[in-house]
C-alpha positions in Angstrom: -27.7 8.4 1.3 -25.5 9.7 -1.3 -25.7 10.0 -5.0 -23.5 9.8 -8.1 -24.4 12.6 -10.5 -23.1 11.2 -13.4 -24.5 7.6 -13.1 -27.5 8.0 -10.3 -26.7 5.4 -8.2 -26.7 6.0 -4.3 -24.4 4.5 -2.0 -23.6 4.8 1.9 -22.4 7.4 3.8 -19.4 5.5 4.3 -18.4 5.9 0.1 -16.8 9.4 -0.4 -16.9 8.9 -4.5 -18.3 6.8 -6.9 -16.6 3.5 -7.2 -17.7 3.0 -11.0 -16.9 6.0 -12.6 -15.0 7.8 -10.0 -17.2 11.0 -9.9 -17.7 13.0 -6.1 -20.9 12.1 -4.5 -23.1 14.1 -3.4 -26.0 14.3 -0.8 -29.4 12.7 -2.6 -31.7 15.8 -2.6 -34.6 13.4 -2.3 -34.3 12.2 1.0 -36.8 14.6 2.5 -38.9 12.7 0.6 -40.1 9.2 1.3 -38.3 6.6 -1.4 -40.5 5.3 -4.0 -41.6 1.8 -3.5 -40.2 -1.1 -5.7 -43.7 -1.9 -7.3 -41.8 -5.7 -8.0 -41.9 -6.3 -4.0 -44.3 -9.0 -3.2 -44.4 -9.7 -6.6 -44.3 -13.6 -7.1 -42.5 -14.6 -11.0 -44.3 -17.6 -12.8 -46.0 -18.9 -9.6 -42.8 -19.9 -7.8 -40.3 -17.1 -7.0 -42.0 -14.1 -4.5 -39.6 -11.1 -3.8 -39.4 -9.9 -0.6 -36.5 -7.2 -0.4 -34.0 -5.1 -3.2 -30.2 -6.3 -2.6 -28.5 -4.2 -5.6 -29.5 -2.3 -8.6 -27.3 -2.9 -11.6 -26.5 -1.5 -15.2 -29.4 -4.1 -16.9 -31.1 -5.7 -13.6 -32.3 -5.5 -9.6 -31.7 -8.2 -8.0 -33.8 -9.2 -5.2 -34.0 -11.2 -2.3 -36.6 -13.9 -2.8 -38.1 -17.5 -1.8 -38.7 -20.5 -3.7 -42.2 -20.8 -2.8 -42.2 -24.6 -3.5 -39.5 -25.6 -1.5 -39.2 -23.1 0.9 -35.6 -21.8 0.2 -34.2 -18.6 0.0 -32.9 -17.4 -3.6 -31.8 -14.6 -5.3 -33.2 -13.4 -8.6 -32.1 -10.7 -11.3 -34.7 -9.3 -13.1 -34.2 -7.5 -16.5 -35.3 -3.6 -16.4 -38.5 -3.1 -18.1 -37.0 -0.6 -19.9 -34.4 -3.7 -21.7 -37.3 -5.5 -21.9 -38.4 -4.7 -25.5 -34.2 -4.4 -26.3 -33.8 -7.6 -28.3 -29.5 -6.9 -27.7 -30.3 -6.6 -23.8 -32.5 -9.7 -23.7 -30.1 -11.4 -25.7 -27.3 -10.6 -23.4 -29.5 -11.5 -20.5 -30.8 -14.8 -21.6 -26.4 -15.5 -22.5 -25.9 -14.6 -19.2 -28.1 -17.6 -17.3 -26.4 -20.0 -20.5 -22.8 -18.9 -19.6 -23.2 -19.1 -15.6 -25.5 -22.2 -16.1 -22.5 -23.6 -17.8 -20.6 -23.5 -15.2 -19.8 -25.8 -12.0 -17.1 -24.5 -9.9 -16.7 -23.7 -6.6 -16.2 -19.8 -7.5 -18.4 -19.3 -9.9 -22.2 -18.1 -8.8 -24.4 -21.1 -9.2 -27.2 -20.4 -11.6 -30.8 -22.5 -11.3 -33.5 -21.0 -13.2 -34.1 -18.8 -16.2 -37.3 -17.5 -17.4 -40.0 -15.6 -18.7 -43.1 -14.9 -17.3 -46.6 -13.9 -19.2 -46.6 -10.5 -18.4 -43.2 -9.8 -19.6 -40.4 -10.0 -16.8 -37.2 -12.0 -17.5 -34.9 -13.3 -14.9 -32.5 -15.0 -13.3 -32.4 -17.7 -10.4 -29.0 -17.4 -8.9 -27.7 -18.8 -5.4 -28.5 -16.3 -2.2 -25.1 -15.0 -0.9 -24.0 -13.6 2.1 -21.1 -11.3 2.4 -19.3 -8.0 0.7 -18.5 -7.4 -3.2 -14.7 -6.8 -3.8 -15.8 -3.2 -4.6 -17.1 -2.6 -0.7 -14.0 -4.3 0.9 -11.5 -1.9 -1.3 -13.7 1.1 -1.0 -12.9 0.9 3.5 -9.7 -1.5 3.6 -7.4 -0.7 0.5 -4.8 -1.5 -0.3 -4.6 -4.8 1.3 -2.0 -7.1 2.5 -0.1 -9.2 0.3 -1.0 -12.3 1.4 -4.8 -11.3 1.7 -4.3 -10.3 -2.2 -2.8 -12.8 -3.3 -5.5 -15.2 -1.5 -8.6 -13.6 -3.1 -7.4 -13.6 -6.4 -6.6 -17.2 -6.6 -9.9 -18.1 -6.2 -11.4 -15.1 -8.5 -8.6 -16.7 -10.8 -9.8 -20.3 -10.4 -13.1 -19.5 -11.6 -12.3 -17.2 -14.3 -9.7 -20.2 -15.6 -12.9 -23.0 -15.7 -14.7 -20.5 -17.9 -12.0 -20.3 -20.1 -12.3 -24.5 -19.9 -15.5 -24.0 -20.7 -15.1 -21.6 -23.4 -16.3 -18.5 -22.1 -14.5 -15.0 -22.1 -16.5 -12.5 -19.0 -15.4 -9.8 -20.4 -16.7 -7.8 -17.6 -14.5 -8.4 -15.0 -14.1 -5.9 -11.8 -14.9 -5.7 -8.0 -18.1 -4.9 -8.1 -18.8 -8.4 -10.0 -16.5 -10.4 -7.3 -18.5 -11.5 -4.2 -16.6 -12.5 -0.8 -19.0 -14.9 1.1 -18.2 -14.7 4.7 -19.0 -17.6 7.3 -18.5 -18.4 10.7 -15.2 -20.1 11.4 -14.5 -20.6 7.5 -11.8 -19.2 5.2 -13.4 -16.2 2.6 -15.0 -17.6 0.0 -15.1 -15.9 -3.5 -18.2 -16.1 -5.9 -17.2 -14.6 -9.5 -20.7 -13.1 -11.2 -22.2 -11.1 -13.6 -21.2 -13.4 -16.9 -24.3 -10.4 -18.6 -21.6 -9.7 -21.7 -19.7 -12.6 -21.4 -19.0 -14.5 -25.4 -19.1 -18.3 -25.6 -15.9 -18.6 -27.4 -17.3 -22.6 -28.0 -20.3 -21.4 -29.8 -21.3 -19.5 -32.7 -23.7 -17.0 -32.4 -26.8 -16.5 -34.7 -26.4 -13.7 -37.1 -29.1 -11.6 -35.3 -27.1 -11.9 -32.2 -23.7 -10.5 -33.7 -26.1 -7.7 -35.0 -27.4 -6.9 -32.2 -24.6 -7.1 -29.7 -22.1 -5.0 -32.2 -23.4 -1.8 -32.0 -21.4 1.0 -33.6 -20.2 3.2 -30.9 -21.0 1.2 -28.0 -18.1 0.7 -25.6 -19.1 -2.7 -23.7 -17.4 -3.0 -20.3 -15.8 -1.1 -17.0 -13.4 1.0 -19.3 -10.7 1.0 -15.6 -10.3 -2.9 -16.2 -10.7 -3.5 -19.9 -7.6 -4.5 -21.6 -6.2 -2.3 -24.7 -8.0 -4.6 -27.2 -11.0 -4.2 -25.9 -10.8 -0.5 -25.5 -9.7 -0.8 -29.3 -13.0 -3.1 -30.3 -10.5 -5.9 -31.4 -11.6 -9.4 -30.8 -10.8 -11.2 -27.9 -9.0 -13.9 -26.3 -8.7 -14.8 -22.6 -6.1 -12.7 -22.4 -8.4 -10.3 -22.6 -9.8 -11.4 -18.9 -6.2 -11.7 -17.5 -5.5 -8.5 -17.8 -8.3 -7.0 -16.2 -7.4 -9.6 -13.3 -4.0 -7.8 -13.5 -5.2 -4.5 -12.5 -7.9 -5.8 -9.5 -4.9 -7.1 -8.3 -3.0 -3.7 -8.6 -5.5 -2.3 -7.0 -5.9 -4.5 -4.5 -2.2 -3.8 -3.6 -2.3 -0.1 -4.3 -5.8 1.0 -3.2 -6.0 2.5 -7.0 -6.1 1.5 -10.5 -3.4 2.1 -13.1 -5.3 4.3 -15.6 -8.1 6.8 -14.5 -9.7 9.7 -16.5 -12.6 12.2 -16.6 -14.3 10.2 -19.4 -14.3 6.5 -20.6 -13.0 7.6 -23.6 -9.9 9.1 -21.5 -9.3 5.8 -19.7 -9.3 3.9 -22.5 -6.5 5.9 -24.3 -4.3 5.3 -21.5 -5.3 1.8 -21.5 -3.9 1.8 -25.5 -1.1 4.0 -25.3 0.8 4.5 -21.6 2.7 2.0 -19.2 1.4 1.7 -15.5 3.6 3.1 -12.9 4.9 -0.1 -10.6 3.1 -0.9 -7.4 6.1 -0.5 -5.0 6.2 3.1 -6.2 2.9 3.2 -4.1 3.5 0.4 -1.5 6.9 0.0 -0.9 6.8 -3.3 1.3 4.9 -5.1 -2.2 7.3 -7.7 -2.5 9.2 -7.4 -6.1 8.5 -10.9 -7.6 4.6 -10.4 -6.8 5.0 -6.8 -8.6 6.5 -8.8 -11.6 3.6 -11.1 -12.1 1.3 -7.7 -11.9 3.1 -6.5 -14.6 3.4 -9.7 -16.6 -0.4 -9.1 -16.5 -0.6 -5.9 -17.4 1.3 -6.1 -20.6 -0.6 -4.3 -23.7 0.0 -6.7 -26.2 -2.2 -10.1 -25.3 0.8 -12.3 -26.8 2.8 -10.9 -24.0 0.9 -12.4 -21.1 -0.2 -15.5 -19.6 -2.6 -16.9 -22.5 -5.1 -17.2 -20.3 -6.3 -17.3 -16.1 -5.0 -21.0 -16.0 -1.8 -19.8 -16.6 -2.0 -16.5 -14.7 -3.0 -18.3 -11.7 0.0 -20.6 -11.6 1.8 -18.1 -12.1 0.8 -16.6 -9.2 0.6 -19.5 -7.0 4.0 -20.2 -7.4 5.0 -16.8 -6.5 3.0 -17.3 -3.9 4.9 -20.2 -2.7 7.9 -19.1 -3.5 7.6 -15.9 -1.1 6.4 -18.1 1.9 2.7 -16.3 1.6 -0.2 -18.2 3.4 -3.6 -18.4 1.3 -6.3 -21.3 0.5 -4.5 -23.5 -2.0 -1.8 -24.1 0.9 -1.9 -28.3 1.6 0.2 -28.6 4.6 -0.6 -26.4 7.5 2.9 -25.0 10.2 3.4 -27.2 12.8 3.7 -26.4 16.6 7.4 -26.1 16.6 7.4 -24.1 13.3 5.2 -21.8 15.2 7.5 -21.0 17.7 10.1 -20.7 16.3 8.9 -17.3 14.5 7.3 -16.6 17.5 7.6 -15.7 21.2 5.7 -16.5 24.3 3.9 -13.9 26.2 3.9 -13.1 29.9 0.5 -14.8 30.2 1.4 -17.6 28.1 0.4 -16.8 24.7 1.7 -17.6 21.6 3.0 -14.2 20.0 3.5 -15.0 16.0 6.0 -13.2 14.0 4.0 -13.1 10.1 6.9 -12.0 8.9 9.7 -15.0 10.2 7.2 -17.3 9.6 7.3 -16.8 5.9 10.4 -16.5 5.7 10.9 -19.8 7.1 8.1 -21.4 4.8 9.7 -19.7 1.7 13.1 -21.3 2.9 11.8 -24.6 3.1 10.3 -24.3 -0.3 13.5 -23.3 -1.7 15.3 -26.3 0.1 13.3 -29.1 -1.2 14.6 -28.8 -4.8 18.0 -30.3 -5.5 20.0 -29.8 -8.8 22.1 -32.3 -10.7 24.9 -30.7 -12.5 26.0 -32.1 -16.1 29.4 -33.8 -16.2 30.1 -31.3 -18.2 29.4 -28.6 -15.8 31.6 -30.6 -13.1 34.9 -31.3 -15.6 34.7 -27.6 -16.9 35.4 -26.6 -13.0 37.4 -29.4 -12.2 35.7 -31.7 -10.4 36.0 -35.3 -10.2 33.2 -37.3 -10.4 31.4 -40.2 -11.4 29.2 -41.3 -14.0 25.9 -39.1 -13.8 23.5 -37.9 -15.6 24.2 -35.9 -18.8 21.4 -33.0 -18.6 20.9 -30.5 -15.9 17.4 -32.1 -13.7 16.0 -31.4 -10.7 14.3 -33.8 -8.2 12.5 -33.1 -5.3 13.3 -34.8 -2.5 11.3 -37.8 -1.2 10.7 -37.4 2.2 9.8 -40.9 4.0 8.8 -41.0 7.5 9.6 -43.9 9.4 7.6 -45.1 12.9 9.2 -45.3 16.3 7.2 -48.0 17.1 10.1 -51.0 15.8 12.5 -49.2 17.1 11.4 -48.2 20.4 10.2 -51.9 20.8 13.6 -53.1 19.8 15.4 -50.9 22.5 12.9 -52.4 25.4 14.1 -55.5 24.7 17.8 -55.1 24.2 17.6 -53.2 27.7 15.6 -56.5 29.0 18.5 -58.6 28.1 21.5 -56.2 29.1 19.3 -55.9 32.7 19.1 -60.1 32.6 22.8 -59.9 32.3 24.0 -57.7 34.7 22.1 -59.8 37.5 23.3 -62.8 36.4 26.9 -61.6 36.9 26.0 -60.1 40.3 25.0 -63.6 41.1 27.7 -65.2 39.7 29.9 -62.8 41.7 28.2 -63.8 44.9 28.3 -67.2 44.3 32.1 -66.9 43.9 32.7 -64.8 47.0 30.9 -67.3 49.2 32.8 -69.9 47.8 36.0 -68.9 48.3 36.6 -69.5 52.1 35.1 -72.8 51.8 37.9 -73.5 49.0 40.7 -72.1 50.7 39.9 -73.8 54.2 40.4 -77.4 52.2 43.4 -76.3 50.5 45.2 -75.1 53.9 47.0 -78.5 55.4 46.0 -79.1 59.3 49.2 -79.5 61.3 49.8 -83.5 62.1 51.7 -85.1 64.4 53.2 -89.2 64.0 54.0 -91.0 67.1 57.2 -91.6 67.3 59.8 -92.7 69.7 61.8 -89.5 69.6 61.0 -87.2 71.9 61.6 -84.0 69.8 58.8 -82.0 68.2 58.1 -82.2 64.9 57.3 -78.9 63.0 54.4 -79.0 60.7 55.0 -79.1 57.2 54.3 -76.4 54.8 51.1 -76.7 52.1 52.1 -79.3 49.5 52.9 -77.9 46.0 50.2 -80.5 44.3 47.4 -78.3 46.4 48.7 -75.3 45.2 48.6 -76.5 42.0 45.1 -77.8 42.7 44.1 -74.1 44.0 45.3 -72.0 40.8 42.7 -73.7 38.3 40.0 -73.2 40.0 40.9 -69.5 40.0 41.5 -69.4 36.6 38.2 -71.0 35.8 36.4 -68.8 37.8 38.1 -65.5 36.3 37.7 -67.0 32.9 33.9 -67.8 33.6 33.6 -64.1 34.8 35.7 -62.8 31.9 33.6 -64.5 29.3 30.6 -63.6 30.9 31.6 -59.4 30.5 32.8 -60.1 27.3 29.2 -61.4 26.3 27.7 -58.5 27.5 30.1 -56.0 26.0 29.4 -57.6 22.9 25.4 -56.8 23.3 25.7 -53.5 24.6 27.9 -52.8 21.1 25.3 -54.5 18.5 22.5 -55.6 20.7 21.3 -57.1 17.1 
């Protein structure tokens, strides 16, 4: 184990520095030793909650692994340091904490189910029992991370920073170590936003002891790397406030560092006040530049200047998102097989090989195609176009995309081949018919040689076919060629508008 020597706290081998205040860890000289036991293990709170094991030690709490005893469920519990425990400003803070996460019912937000008090003096917290990484662990081995991965996470953080705004709560407090990243089995990350401990109910008025005790001269509330300049300053806040420290986890997300670090707090928060951050493609050059921008936007020092609140911020971002062709939860309509191939290749063994890049630059292509823009008539006279009546402002529609079934028409073509196959063997009969017919025509129409008795000896030659049965012949022809005639005309006919 290694410990922080300006804070105490021990961490992993795997942590080379402090992740709160930056300072070098060193090796804990009290591991020859055997740790002190938790005297609150096997401790059971008002009758109901028992802890069985210590998951995280924080600036006013432990929280512990524990189990409903009444229902047999698994629980975690935050219970206020004893030595907070005669701090009316602490217990306040703590007791606005379970009001501000209790007041809340989104999918991102830790779900808060108890508060209380027991008789010998402990306060604490009933929370939901998550399984997974804080933001702080993932950053401390992985940063910077991947745009898309990013952008991803801090929708969701986003999404349940923008209900409390709804609700009327500011955090105040926001940074990695507060943002949890559930992880399940064949299931999409899952954020969980915590820690509301200093967190104001904009919606409520406090009590005049509260203000007292909460505004203490000299004390500098918050994680002085993500508070926003008026904060720093002690000004009162907005939910600007709370985008801006969104703005820098996601600068460090895409960094793997924060804009402003110091020795001190009091360091930080100077630069926090008085200097501009450098731009994150100056440390990650493939950062695209319109995601940078909405960093920025973030980032600005003056709350007017950014998004008035997450709500904002976060569609902000998602339509950056969007725009750049970057996959992530809020997505509606999943690529399709041929979309996958076509930014893709097939492998010798018959795999699927996926280009990430192609295929967002095919999804950010078809985003940008499905917008079209009516010009003015204005626009169109000025360049010399002619054109008819249209509208007179500048709109743009999206298109309407209708999808039709193949069943009518497939049905429709079956049949018209039915028919056309019905046709074509009637006229092969008819041809037959014809052909068989002929002989038996031209054998009656050919005159027999006849002889007359007569008294004179001579021969008589026999006479040539009579003109009437030639006559007789040719309409019969021409009813027969007209009959065929008609009939390929009838089936030219279908084959052009079999409908």
């Amino acid at each position: 184990m290694l410990q922080c020597p300006t804070c105490g706290r021990h961490y992993s081998p795997d942590f080379e520095i402090c992740p709160e205040d930056q300072s070098p860890l060193q090796a804990d000289t009290t591991n020859a030793e055997a740790p002190p036991t938790d005297p609150m293990l096997g401790h059971t709170l008002d009758d109901k909650y028992r802890l069985d094991a210590q998951l995280g030690v924080g600036g006013m709490g432990t929280v512990y692994r524990a189990r409903h005893l009444l229902i047999d469920r698994p629980v975690a519990v935050k219970v206020l340091n004893p030595r907070f425990v005669e701090d009316e400003a602490a217990r306040t803070r703590f007791q606005r904490e379970a009001r501000a996460a209790g007041r809340l019912q989104h999918t991102n937000a830790v779900t808060v189910t108890d508060y209380g008090q027991t008789e010998d003096g402990y306060v604490y917290i009933v929370m939901e029992l998550l399984e997974g990484r804080t933001l702080r662990d993932i950053l401390a081995k992985e940063a910077p991370l991947e745009a898309a991965r990013s952008v991803s996470l801090m929708l969701q953080v986003s999404a349940a920073v923008a209900a409390a705004h709804e609700a009327g709560i500011i955090h105040r407090d926001l940074k990695p170590a507060n943002i949890f990243i559930v992880q399940r089995a064949e299931v999409p990350s899952l954020v969980k936003v915590l820690d509301f401990g200093i967190a104001k109910l904009a919606a409520e008025s406090l009590e005049e002891d509260e203000v007292k005790a909460l505004t203490q001269v000299g004390a500098m509330i918050g994680t002085p790397r993500y508070m926003s300049p008026e904060q720093c300053d002690g000004a009162e806040l907005t939910p600007a406030a709370d985008v801006y420290s969104l703005g820098v986890i996601l600068y460090e997300m895409l960094t793997g560092t924060v804009p402003f670090s110091g020795s001190t707090p009091l360091a930080i928060a100077m630069k926090h006040t008085s200097e501009l951050p450098r731009r994150p493609r100056e440390f990650v050059a493939s950062i695209p530049p319109a995601l940078e921008d909405v960093v920025l936007h973030a980032l600005e020092k003056r709350p007017q200047d950014r998004p008035a609140n997450a709500a904002e911020f976060r569609q902000e971002l998602l339509t950056t998102a969007d725009r750049l062709g970057l996959e992530h939860a809020s997505i509606t309509s999943s690529p399709n097989i041929e979309a996958l191939r076509s930014a893709g290749m097939e492998s010798p063994s018959g795999r699927l090989v996926i280009d990430i890049s192609k295929l967002r630059e095919s999804r950010a292509a078809s985003s940008d195609a499905t917008e079209v823009t009516v010009v003015s008539p204005a626009v169109m006279a000025a360049a010399g176009v002619v054109h008819s009546p249209a509208p007179s402002n500048n709109r743009s529609f999206s298109r309407l995309s209708v999808s039709f079934s193949n069943r009518s028409t497939k049905q429709l073509m079956m049949i018209a081949a039915a028919i056309a196959v019905v046709l074509m063997l009637s006229l092969a009969l008819i041809a037959v018919r014809s052909r068989r017919s002929a002989p038996e025509a031209a054998a009656v129409a050919s005159p027999s040689a006849t002889q007359t008795p007569e008294a004179s000896p001579s021969p008589v030659a026999s006479p040539s076919p009579s003109p009437k049965r030639e006559n007789r012949q040719q309409p019969e022809k021409k009813k027969k060629e007209s009959n065929i005639g008609t009939a390929f005309k009838k089936f030219k006919r279908i084959i052009k508008s079999p409908f």
